[in-house]
Legacy VTK file of the C-alpha trace (Angstrom):
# vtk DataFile Version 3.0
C-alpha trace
ASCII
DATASET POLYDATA
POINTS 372 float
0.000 0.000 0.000
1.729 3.384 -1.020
1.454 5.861 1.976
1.569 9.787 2.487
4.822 11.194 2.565
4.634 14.740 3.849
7.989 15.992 3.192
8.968 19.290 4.841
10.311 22.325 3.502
13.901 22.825 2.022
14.712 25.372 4.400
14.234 24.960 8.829
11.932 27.661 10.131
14.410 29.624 12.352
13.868 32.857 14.314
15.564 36.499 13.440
18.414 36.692 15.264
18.203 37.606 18.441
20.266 41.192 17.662
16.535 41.723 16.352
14.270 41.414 19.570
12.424 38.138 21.085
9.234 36.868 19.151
6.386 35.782 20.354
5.242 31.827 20.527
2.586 32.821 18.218
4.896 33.954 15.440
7.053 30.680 15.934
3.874 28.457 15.516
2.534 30.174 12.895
5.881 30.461 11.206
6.264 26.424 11.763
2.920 25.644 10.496
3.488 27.418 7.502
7.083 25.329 6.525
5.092 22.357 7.095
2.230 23.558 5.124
4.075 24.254 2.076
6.415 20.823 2.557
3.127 19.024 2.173
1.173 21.021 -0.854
5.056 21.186 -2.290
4.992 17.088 -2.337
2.319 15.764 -5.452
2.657 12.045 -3.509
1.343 13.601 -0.419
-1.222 15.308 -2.296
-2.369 12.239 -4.280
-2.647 9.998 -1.511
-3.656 12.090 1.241
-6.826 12.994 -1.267
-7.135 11.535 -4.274
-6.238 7.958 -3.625
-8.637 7.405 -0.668
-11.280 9.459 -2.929
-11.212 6.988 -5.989
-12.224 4.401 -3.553
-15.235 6.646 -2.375
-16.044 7.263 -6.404
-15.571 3.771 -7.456
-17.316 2.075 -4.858
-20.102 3.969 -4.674
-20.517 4.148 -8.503
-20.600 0.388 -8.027
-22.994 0.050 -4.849
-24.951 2.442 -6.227
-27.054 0.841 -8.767
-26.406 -2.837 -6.385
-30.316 -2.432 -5.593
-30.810 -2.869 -9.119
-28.940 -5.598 -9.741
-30.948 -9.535 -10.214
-29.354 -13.203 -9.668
-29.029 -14.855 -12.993
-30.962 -18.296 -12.755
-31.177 -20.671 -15.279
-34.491 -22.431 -15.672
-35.631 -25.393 -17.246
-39.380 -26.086 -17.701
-42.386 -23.569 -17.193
-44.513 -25.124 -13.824
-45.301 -23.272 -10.881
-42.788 -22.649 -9.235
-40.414 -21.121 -12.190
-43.270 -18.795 -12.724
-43.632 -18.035 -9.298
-40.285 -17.050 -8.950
-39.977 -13.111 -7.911
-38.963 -11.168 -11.089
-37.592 -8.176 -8.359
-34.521 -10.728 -7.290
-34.170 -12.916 -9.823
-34.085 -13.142 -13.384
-34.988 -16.687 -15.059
-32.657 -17.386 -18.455
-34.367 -20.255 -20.193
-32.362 -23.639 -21.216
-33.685 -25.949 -23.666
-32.991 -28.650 -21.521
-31.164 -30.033 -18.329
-28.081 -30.859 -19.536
-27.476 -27.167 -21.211
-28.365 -25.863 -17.901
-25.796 -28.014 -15.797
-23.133 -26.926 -18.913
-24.140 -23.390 -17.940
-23.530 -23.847 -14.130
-20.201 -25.664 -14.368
-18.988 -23.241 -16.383
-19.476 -20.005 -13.826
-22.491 -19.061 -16.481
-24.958 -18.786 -13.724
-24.669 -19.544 -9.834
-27.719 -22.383 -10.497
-30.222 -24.127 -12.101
-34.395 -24.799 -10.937
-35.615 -27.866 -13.007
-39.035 -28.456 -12.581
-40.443 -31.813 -14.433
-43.717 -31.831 -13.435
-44.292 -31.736 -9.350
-40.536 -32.528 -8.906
-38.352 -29.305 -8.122
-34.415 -29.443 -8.809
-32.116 -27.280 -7.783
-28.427 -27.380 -9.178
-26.011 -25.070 -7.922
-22.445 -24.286 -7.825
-20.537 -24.303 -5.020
-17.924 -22.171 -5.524
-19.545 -18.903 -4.932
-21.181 -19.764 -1.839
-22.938 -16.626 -0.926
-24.924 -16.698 -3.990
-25.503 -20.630 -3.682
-26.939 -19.914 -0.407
-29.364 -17.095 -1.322
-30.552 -19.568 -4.576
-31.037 -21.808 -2.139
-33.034 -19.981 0.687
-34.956 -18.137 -2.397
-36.534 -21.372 -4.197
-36.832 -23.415 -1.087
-39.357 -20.270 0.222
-40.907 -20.493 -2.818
-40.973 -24.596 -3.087
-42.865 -23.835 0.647
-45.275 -21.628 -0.175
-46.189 -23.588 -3.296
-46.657 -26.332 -1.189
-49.145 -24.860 1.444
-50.666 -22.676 -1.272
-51.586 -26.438 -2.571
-52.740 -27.670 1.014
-55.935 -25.060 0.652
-54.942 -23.870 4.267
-53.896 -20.146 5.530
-50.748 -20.059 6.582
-50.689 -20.095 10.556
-47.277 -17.045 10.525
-46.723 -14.552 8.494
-43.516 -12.869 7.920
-43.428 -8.773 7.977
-39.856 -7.463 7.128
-39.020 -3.711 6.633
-35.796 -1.912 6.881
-35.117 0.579 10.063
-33.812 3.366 8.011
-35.071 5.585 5.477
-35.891 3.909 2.505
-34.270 7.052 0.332
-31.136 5.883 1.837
-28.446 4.667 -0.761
-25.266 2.712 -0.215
-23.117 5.678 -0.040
-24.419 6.441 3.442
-22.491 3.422 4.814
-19.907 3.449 2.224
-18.703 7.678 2.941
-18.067 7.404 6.729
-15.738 4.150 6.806
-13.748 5.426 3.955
-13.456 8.942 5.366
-12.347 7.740 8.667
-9.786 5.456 6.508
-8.515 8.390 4.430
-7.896 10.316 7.809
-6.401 8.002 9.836
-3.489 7.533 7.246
-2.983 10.895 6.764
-2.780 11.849 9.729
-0.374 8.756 10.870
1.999 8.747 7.425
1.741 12.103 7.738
3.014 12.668 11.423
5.608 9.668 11.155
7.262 10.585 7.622
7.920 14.120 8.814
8.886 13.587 12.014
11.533 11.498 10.563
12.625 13.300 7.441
13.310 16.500 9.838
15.603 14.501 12.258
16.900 13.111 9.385
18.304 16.630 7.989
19.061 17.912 11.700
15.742 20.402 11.084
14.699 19.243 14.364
18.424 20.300 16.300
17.749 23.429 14.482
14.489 24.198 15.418
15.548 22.928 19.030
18.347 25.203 18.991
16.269 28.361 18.074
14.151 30.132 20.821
11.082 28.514 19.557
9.253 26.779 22.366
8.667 22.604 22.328
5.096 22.984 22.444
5.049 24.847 18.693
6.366 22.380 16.992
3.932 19.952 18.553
0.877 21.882 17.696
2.319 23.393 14.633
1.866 19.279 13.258
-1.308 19.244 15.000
-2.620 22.320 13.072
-1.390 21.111 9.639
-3.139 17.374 10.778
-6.382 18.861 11.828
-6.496 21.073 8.462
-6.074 18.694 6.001
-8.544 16.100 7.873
-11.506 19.413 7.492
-10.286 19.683 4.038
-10.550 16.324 3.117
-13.878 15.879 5.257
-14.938 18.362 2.711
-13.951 17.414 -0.207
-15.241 13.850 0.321
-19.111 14.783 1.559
-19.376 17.881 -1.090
-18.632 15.185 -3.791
-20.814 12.230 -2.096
-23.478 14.983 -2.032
-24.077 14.950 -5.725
-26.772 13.314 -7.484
-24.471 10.470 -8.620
-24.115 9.300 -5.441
-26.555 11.187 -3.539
-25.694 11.297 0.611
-27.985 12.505 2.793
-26.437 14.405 6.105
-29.319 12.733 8.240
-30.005 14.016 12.072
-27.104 15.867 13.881
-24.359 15.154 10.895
-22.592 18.121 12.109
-21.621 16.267 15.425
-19.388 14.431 13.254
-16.589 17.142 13.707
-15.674 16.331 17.036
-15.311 12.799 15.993
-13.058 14.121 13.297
-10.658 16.212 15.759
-10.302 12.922 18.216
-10.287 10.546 15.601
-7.105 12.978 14.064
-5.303 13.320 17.162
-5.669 9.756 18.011
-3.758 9.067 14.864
-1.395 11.572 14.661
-0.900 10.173 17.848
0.362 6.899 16.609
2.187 8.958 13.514
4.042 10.489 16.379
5.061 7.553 18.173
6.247 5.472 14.462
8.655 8.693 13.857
9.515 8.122 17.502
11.028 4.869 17.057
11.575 5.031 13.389
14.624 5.794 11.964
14.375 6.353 8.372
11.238 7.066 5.925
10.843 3.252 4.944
11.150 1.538 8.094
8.584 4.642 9.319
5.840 3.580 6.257
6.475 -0.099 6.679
5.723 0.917 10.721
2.841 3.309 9.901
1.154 0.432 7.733
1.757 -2.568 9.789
-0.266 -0.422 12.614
-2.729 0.979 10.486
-3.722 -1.574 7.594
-5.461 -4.019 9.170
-7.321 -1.589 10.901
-8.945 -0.778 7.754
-10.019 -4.035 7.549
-10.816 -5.076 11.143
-12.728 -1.689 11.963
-15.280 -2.213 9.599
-14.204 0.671 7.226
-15.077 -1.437 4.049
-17.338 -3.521 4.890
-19.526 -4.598 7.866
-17.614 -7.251 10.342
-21.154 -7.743 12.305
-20.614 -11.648 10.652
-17.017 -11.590 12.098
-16.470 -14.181 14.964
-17.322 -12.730 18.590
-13.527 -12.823 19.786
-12.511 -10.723 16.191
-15.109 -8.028 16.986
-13.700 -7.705 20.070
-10.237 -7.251 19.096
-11.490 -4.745 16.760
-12.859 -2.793 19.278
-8.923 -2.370 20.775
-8.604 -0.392 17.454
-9.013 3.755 17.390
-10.640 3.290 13.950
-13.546 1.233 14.922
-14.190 3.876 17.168
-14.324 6.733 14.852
-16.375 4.853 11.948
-19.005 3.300 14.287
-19.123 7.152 15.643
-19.851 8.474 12.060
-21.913 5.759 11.557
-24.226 6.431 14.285
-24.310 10.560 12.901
-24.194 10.180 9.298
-26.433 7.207 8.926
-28.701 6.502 11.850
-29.784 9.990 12.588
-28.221 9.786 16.651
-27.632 12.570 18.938
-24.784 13.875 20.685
-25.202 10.461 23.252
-23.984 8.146 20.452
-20.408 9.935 20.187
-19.507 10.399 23.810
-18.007 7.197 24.067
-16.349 7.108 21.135
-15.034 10.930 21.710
-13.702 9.927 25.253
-12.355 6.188 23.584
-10.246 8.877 21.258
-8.770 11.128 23.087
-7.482 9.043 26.010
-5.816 6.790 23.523
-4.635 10.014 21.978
-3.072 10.587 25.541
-1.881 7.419 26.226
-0.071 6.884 22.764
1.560 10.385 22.908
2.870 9.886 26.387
4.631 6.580 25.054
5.982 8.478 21.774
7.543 11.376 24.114
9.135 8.275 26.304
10.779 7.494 22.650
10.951 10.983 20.938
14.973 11.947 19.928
16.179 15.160 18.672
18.268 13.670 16.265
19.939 10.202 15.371
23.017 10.574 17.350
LINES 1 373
372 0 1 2 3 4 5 6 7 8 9 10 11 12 13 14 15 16 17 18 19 20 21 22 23 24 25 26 27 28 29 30 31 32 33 34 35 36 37 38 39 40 41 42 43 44 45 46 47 48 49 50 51 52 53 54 55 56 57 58 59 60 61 62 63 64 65 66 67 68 69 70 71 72 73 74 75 76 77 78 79 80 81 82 83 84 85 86 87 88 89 90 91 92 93 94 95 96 97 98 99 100 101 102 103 104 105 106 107 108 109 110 111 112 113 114 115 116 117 118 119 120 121 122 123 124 125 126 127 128 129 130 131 132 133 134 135 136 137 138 139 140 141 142 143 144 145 146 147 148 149 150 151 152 153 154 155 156 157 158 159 160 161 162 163 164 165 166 167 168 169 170 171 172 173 174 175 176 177 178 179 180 181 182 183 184 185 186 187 188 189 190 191 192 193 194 195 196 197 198 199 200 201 202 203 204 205 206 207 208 209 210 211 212 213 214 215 216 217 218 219 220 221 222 223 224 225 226 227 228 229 230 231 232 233 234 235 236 237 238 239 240 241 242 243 244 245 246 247 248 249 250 251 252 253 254 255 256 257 258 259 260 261 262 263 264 265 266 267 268 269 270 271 272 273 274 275 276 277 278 279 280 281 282 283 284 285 286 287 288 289 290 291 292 293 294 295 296 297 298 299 300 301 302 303 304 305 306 307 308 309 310 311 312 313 314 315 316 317 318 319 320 321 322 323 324 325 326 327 328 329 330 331 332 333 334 335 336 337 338 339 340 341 342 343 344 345 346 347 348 349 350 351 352 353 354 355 356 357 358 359 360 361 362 363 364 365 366 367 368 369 370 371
């Protein structure tokens, strides 16, 4: 996985000399924010994956999920009896074989997931096993069917009857679930590449002696990386709901979306955080990215970023929930999608910051001026 190198500028930010009067901690901040600003709009990498490579997951996958409401199972069918006809054209659409043996030919060869034969009152199903998803929702589908045929044929009422509706609003489209996961993705590695690549880089080239050396406070630098962090995450928060919110895709800001923000400031600080502690202990930009992703990859896919891990063993989901990132995209979740309050983020919020606290504390125990 390429990562986001935020390189920093070619020249330290240093004070005036001192022949020229003190300067305030403000002007060193702002003067430190700004050489890390322009190292990271200077670098096209950091540019491309900090916001364009997370984004053309966002566009392509919710181009594709998009129309996946409109999209029927492929069954081949054999014979015209009952229960081919009754068959619900909304899920499924019935391609007609001349006979059985076409229809098998069809299956083995990845054609279609399966085959319904019906010679008169005898129902076949034929499936292939190597897509197993699909075998199983073939299978549920015409056995359903197959059942009510049969006590449709009895002459009886049915004693149950089934009434299934979704919670949410029925406007809602895939890119409601899709937009929160892979925003919370797109921050967490740039704000932990970010973080770890510079740190390095400026030890690296002795920027960091030098900006030890000046009269600028330890504190500036700190938030000076904080600032940059927190600015490109609202940028790229931005960017990624003002292009979901187009009629291609068309996202909905449900309930208190705007709530979302403070899970965007934790969720930033408890990966720069963790950017922080890889520059720590890392002592060059590769071993820093190979760090950075080791940490922050199978987050991705153990946080439920891409897709949902509710089917993921007990003991998994509760490893997950050791993870920042689960935190944050449940969080956004409950905001974006399911229309909660201010209640729903609390936890989350708190889970955040106190690993933010925790993880800096152990990246100061490791921090180094330079390599020496």
């Amino acid at each position: 996985m390429s990562t986001t190198n935020l390189r920093p500028a070619t020249q330290a930010p240093t004070a005036p000399p001192r022949g020229g009067g003190p300067i305030s901690a403000r002007t060193q901040l702002m003067t430190l924010t700004r050489a890390m600003l322009r190292g990271f709009l200077r670098d096209r990498t950091a540019l491309f994956f900090t916001f364009f490579f997370p984004l053309m997951f966002l566009v392509v996958f919710g181009l594709i999920f998009n129309n996946a409401s409109s999209s029927k199972t492929t069954i081949g069918v054999v014979g015209n009896g009952a229960i081919v006809q009754a068959l619900p054209p909304e899920a499924v659409e019935a391609k007609s074989y001349p006979d059985v043996d076409a229809a098998l030919a069809a299956v083995r060869s990845g054609d279609i997931p399966a085959a319904v034969i019906q010679q008169g009152d005898t129902v076949t199903l034929r499936f292939a096993a190597s897509d197993q998803v699909r075998a199983a929702t073939v299978q549920g589908l015409v056995r359903a069917v197959v059942d009510a045929a049969n006590v449709e044929a009895t002459g009886q009422q049915p004693r149950f009857t089934l009434a299934a509706q979704q919670v949410e609003d029925t406007s809602l489209k895939p890119i409601q679930y899709l937009t929160p996961g892979i925003l919370c993705w797109g921050i967490a590695t740039s704000a932990a590449f970010g973080a770890a690549l510079t740190l390095v880089s400026w030890r690296r080239k002795q920027l960091l002696r030098r900006v030890r050396l000046s009269p600028a406070p330890v504190w500036t630098v700190v938030a000076a990386r904080v600032g940059v962090s927190l600015l490109v995450a609202g940028v790229k928060a931005v960017v990624f709901v003002g292009i979901a919110l187009t009629p291609p895709f068309g996202l909905q800001l449900t309930g208190q979306w705007w709530l979302a923000i403070l899970l965007l400031v934790a969720g930033t600080l408890a990966f720069l955080s963790i950017g922080l502690f890889v520059g720590a202990v890392a002592r060059s930009e590769e071993s820093a990215s190979a760090i950075a992703n080791f940490i922050v990859l199978p987050m991705a896919f153990l946080s439920g970023a891409f897709f949902d891990i509710s089917a993921a063993p007990p003991w998994l989901q509760g490893v997950s929930r050791v993870f920042p990132l689960r935190w944050m995209n449940d969080g956004m979740l409950d905001v974006l999608v399911r229309g909660k309050g201010f209640a729903a983020i609390m936890l989350p919020v708190v889970v955040l910051l106190a690993f933010a606290a925790v993880v800096s504390v152990i990246a100061g125990r490791f921090f180094r001026w330079d390599d020496a």
